[in-house]
N, C-alpha and C positions, 0 to 999 in steps of 0.2 A: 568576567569569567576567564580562568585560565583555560588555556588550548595547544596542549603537548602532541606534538606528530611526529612518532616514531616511525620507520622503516626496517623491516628484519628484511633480508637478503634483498634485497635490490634499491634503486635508484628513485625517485620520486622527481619528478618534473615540478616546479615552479608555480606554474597552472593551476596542477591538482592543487598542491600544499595549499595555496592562498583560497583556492575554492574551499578548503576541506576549513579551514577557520574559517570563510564566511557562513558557513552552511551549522556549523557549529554555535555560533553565536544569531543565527535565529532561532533557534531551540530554546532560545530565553523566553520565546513569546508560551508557548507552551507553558513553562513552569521556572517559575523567579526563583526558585530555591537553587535554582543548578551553579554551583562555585564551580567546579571543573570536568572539562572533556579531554579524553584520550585518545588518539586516532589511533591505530595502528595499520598500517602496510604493509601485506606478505607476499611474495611471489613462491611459487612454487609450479614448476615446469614449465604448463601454458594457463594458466588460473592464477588473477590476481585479486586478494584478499583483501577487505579492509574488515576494521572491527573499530567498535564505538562503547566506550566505556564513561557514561554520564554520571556522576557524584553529584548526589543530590543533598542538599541539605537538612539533616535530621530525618532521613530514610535512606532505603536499602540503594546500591548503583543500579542503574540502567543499563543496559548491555544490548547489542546486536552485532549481526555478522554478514556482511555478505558476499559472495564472490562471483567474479564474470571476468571478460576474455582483458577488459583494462580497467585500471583502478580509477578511471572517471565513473563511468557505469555501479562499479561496484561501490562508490563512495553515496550515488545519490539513493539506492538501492540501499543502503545501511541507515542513512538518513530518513528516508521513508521508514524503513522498520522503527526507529527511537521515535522518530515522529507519530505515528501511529499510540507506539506502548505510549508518551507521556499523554497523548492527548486520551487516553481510554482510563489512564491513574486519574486523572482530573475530573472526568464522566463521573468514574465514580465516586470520588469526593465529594460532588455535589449531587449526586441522585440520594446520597444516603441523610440529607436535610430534609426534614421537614418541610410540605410545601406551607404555602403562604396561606393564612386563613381567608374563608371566602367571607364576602358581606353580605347578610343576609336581611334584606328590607321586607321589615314587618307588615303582613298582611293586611290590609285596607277592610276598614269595620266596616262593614254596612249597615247602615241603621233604617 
């Protein structure tokens, strides 16, 4: 999976950056379709932003947003949210199967 990590106004540490691709590429366990992730990093004042945009293979992107006082916090906090929505798309992928059929052993004749 590709893993692009932008920066709009400000600086991004080393740390984050490598955390935010490893964090990124566990999100495969969730759902195998995902070809590429988007980090993006905003600062504005004293609030620092990430955003998470997942491309998913043969369906709609994934998207979250979070923000807190540094972009550690608000990376794992974005994470949790994508993590959350794929594993709920999955739930219901499979809730909408048919269950399995039961086996039902014929009644014992008494004679």
């Amino acid at each position: 999976m590709r893993v692009q990590i932008t920066a709009r106004h400000c600086e991004i540490p080393d740390a984050v950056r490598s955390r935010a691709e490893s964090q990124m590429e566990r999100l495969t366990k969730f759902e195998s379709r995902l070809s590429a992730a988007e980090v993006v990093f905003d600062e504005e004042k004293h609030t620092r932003k990430a955003e998470g945009i997942l491309t998913v293979h043969g369906g709609p992107p994934v998207v979250a947003r979070a923000e807190d006082s540094d972009f550690r916090s608000a990376l794992d906090k974005m994470v949790d949210r994508l993590s959350k929505q794929l594993r709920r798309s999955h739930e219901r992928l499979v809730d909408h199967q048919a269950p399995p059929p039961e086996i039902v052993e014929p009644a014992a004749v008494e004679e």
